[in-house]
Steps between C-alpha positions, in 0.01 A plus 500: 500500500592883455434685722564821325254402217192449754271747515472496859596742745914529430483554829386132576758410234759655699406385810435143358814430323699650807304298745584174280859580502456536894341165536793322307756664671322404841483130365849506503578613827261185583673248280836572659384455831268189382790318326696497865427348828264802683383494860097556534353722803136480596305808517251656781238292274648178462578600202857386325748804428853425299786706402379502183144709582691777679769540214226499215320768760759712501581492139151564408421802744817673417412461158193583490542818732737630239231479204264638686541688806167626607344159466464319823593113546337229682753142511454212657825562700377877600115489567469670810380834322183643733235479334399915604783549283450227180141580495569827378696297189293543151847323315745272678749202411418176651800239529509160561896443458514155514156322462478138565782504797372130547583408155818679474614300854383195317716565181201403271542851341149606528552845627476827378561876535197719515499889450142701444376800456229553667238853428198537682484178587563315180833358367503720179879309387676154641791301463567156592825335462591137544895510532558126472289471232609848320117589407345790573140577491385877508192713403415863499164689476531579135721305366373118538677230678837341390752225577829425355747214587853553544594764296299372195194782360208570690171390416159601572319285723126421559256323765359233335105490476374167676154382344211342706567129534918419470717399715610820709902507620474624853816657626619415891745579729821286517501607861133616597196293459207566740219269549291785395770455152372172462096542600517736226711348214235225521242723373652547192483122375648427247859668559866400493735646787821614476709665798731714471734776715518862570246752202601244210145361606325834380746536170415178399118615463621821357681252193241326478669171609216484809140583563467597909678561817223503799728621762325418865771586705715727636732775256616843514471788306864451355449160386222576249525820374747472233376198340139672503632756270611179264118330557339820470642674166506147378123485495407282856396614837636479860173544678420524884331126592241716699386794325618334149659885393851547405742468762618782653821666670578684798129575576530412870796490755543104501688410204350153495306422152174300535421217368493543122473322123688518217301434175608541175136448330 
């Protein structure tokens, strides 16, 4: 893709092609740490934290602060913002450095950097990279959603359109199935399951390679947003499971998602 032919904002563009080039460079801070022996912490939530989060963290934010100073940013690894002061946010950056800690501990290279920017609530542009697997997925409001592979062209990509009466393929955590997961997924007979790490999961339906991800558990804002922007501009939905609207960001002062689906018909 071209950025500079779009005829989207070339602001976007600009922002987009430097936030790509953030991503990458992130995923390599991650590889070199990945590719050693690397001690694991647990966090106040039980949560796993490596060496590898806080350097992609730091890359990112410093990055990021030096394209665009007057935007706030919300990361994983620095989320104790108040929310009297981020409720007065109409545009932020939202950060997951290293999504899929699990995975990456695991060394099944399901794991991914997330950056998103987020305006009134909406991720209007995303990036997710996969640094073991050198593909990155982004989309922008405007401009469509993309992925290229390694440093081969981008392409556009699409959600596919699931008709009444196939087989659905049903996305799932590699980590996180609920029983309320499972009550649900049976609901949708007939369907094939697949599980997978980290925002791949939502990609996958933005490609077209998967139908659904019902996700009846537990996330954060960070985890979701980029790959939204993927699902979204690639035609699907990430709705709230309750109200069935578009999921939202930093509307309240937990930081928690609800529940939520994925659909790409």
């Amino acid at each position: 893709m071209d950025l500079k032919s779009s005829a989207s904002s070339p602001h976007i563009q600009l922002l987009l092609t430097e936030v790509i080039a953030i991503s990458k460079s992130a995923g390599k801070e991650i590889l070199n740490i990945y590719q050693q022996d690397f001690s694991v912490e647990t966090k106040s939530d039980s949560s796993p934290l490596t060496e590898a989060d806080l350097a992609s963290h730091k890359l990112i934010c410093s990055k990021l602060k030096s394209l665009t100073p007057d935007i706030p940013i919300i990361s994983e690894e620095s989320c104790d913002i108040e929310w009297e002061v981020r409720s007065k946010w109409n545009k932020y950056w939202l950060i997951d450095p290293l999504d899929g800690t699990k995975e990456f501990i695991k060394k099944n290279g399901e794991f991914t950097v997330n950056i998103a920017l987020i305006s009134d609530g909406v991720p209007i542009l995303g990036v997710v990279y996969a640094p073991v697997l050198e593909t990155c997925y982004y989309g922008a409001q405007e401009m469509g959603s993309w992925k290229q592979q390694s440093n081969d062209e981008c392409f556009s990509i699409q959600v596919k359109k699931n008709f009444t009466g196939t087989v659905l393929k049903v996305m799932g955590s590699r980590s996180h199935q609920s029983q309320e997961f499972k009550s649900y997924i049976q609901q949708l007979e007939p369907y094939e399951l697949a599980s997978m790490g980290s925002s791949l999961k939502l990609c996958l339906i933005a490609e077209g390679k998967a139908d659904i991800y019902p996700r009846l558990g537990p996330t954060s804002e960070w985890d979701t947003a980029a790959a939204h922007a993927v699902v979204k501009y690639a035609g699907g939905e990430c709705l709230n499971y309750e109200t069935n609207k578009e999921l939202m960001y930093n509307q309240k002062e937990s930081l928690l998602n609800p529940y939520f689906i994925v659909k790409g018909f």
